[in-house]
Structure formats: C-alpha cells, structure tokens
ZADREN-749779 format. One record per residue (C-alpha): residue number from 1; residue in one letter; x, y, z. Coordinates in Angstrom, 1 decimal, always signed. Example, Ala and Ser with C-alpha at 12.3 -4.5 7.8 and 13.67 -1.06 7.14 Angstrom:
2
(1 'a' (+12.3 -4.5 +7.8))
(2 's' (+13.7 -1.1 +7.1))
***
This chain:
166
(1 'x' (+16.0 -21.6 -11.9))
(2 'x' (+13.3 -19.9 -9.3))
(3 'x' (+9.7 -20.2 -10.2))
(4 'x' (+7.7 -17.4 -8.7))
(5 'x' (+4.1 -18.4 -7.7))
(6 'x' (+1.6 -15.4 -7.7))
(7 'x' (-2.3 -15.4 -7.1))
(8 'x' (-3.7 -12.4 -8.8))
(9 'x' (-4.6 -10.2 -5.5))
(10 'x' (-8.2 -9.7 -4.5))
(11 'x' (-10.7 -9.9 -6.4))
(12 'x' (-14.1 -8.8 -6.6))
(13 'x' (-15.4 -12.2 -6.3))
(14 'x' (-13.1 -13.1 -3.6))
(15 'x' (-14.6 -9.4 -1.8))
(16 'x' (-18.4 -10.4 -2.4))
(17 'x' (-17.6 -13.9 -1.2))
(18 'x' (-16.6 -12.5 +2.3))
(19 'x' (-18.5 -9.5 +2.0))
(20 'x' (-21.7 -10.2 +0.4))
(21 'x' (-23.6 -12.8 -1.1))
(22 'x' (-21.8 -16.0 -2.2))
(23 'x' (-21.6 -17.4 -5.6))
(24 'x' (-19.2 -19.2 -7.9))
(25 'x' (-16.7 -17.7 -9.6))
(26 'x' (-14.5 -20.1 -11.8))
(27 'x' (-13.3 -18.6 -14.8))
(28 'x' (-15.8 -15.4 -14.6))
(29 'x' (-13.4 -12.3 -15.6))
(30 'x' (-13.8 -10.3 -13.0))
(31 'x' (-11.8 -7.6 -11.9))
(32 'x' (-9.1 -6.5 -8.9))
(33 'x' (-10.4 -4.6 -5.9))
(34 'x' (-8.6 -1.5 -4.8))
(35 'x' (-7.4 -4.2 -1.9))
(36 'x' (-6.1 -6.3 -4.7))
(37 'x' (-4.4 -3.8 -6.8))
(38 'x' (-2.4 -2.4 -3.9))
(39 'x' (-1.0 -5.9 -3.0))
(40 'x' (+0.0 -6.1 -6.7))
(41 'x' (+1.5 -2.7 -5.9))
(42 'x' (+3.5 -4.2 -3.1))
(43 'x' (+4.8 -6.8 -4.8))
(44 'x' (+6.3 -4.8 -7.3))
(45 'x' (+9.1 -3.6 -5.1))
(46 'x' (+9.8 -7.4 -4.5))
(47 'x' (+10.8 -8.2 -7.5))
(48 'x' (+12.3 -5.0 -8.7))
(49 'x' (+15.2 -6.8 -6.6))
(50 'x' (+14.6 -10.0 -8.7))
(51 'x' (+16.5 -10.9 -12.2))
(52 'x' (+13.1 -12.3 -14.0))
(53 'x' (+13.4 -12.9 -17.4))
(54 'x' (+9.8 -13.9 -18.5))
(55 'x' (+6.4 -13.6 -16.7))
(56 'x' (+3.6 -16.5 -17.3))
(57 'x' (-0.4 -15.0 -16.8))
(58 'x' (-3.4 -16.5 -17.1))
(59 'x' (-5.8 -14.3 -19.6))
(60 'x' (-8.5 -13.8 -16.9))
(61 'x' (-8.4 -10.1 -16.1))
(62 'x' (-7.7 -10.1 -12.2))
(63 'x' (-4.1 -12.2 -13.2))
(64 'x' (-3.6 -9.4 -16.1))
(65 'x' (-4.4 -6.6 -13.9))
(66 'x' (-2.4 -8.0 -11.1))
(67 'x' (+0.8 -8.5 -13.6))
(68 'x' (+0.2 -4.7 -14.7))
(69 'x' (+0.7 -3.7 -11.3))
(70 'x' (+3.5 -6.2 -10.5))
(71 'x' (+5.5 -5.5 -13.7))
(72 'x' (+4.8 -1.6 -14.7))
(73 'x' (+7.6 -1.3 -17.2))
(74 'x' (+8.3 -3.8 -19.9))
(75 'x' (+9.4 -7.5 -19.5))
(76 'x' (+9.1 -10.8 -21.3))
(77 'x' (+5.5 -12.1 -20.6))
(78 'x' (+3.0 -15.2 -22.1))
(79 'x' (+0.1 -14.8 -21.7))
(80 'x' (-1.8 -18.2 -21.6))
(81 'x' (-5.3 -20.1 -20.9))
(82 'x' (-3.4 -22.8 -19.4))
(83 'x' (-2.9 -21.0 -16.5))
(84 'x' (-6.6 -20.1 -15.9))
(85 'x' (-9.2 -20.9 -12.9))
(86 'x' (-10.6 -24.1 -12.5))
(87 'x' (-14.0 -24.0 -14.5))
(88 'x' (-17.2 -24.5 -12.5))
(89 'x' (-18.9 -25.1 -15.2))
(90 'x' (-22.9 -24.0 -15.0))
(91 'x' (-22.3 -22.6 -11.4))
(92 'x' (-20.1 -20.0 -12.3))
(93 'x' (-22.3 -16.6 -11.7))
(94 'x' (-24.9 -18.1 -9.5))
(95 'x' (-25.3 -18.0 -5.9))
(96 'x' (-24.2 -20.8 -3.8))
(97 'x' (-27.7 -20.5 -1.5))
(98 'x' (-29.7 -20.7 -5.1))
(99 'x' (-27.9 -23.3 -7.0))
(100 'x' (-27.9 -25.5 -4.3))
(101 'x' (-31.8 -25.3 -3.5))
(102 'x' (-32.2 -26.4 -6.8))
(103 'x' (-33.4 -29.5 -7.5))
(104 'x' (-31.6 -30.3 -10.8))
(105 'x' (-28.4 -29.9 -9.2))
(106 'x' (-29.2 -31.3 -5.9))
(107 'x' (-27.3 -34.5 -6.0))
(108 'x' (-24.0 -31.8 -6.1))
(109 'x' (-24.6 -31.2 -2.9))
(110 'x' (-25.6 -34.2 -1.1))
(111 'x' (-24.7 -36.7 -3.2))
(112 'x' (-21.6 -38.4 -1.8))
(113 'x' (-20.2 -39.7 -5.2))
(114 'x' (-20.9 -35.7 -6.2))
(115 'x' (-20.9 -32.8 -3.1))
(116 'x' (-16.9 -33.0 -3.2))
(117 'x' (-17.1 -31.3 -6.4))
(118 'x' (-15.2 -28.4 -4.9))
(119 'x' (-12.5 -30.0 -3.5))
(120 'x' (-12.1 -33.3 -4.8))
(121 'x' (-9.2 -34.0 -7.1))
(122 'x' (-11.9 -35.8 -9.5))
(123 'x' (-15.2 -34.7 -8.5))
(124 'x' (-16.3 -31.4 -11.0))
(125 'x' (-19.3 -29.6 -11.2))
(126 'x' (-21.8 -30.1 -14.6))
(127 'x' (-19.9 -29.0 -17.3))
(128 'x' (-16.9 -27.8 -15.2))
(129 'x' (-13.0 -29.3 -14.4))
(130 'x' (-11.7 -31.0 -11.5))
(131 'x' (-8.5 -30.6 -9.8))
(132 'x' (-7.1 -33.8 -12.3))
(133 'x' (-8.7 -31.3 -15.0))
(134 'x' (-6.4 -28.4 -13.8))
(135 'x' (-3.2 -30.6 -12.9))
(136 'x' (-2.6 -31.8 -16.4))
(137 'x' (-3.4 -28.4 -18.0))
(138 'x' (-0.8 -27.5 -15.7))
(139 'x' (+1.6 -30.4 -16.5))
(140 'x' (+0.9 -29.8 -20.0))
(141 'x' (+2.1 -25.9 -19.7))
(142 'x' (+5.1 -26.8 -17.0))
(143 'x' (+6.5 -29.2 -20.0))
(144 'x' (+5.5 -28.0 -23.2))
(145 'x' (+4.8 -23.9 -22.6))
(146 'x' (+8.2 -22.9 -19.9))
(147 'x' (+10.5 -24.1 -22.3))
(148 'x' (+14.1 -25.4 -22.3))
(149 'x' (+15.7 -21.9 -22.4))
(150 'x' (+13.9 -20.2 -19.7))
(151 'x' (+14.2 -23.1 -17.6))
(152 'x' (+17.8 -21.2 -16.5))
(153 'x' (+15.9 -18.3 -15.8))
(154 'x' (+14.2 -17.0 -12.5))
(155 'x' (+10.3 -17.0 -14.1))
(156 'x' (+7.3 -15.8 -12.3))
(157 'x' (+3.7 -17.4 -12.8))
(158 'x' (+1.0 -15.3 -12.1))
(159 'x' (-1.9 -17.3 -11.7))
(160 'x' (-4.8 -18.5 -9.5))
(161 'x' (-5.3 -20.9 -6.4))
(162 'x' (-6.4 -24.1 -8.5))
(163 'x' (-3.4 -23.4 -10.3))
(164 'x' (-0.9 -23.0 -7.7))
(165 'x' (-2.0 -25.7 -5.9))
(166 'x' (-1.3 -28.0 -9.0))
***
C-alpha cells in the first residue's frame, strides 16, 4: 500500500496571506486560485500513471476543487470532515493585525501559557483545535475510515497542512 499525501493547491487565503492583508483561515471554505487549480492540473498527469483505487477529501471546497482537477474522470472517493483544517475557532475571518490588538484576546498573543496557539501541539485558539485536536481526528480516520480492504490499495488523501503534518 502507498498513501498519497496532497494539500489542496493555493488557495485564496493562502494568496491574500502573502499578497494582501493577513487573517485566519482555519476551516473558512474558501476557494482555489487560478495558481492552485493549475497545480491540481499538474498533478493530474502524476497520477494518471498511478493505480489508485480510492481518493480521501476533506469537504472544504479548496480540497474538493483540488480533487476535481486531480481526478477529472471517475474514481472511488470519501469525502470526509475528518480530514478538514485545523479550526481556529473565533479567529477564523479576522485579521491577524486586528484580532491581536484586541484586548479580549490579548493574552493569545503574549501570554506564554497561550501565544503558541498556532503552533503548539496543545495550545488552540478560543473555541478552536490544537494540533492533539487534529492528530486524533486523524488517528481516528487512519483506523476506523481507510479500512481493511483498501489498506492493499495505493490511496490518495487530499487534504490540508495540519492534516498532513499529523
């Protein structure tokens, strides 16, 4: 068996993040960029050389746009909330410059026993996951959702960086 790791390609978030204006994006469905759809496009030749049997997507649009793209024709597929974005909880749509001047949520960013929150494997922002959050939805999916019979099977999990890191 050969798991396949894919991050949906660029998003708009990720774009405005470098681009623009930074906020939080979590689990905000947002959507592929032309940039993003074209890597999706690339990869499709990759695996048309690949015997997968069955494709694993989170249900946040820029993993479904970037399996359409991978995968044009038909194939076994799942699509699953186990395999979305860490949640951020109440930060997700604000800007980072905003959210951080505010005082209510000031301790998230200078707070040692809180600032982590983004990168810390148990630090999570109010209302949001952290990184143990998203390992055992993970764990949960590698065990209970990828079952027995596919585990002979070359699979591919299109999914996002929280994910794959887990």
């Amino acid at each position: 068996m050969t798991i396949y790791l894919v991050r949906h390609g660029e998003s708009k978030s990720n774009y405005d993040n470098k681009h623009f204006r930074s906020y939080f994006c979590g689990q905000l469905d947002v959507p592929l960029t032309d940039t993003g759809t074209k890597s999706a496009d690339d990869l499709c030749d990759y695996f048309k050389e690949k015997q997968i049997k069955h494709v694993y997507v989170s249900d946040l649009l820029r993993t479904q746009q970037t399996f359409e793209h991978i995968f044009p024709y038909d194939i076994a597929s799942t699509t699953t909330p186990l395999l979305r974005e860490r949640s951020l909880g109440v930060f997700e749509g604000e800007y980072k410059d905003e959210i951080s001047a505010n005082p209510k949520y000031e301790k998230y960013f200078n707070d040692p026993n809180f600032k982590d929150f983004r990168h810390s494997f148990s630090q999570k922002a109010p209302e949001g996951e952290s990184y143990e959050d998203v390992y055992q939805r993970v764990e949960h999916f590698m065990n209970h959702v990828v079952n027995e019979d596919t585990q002979k099977d070359d699979i591919v999990i299109v999914a996002h960086q929280v994910v794959i890191r887990c």
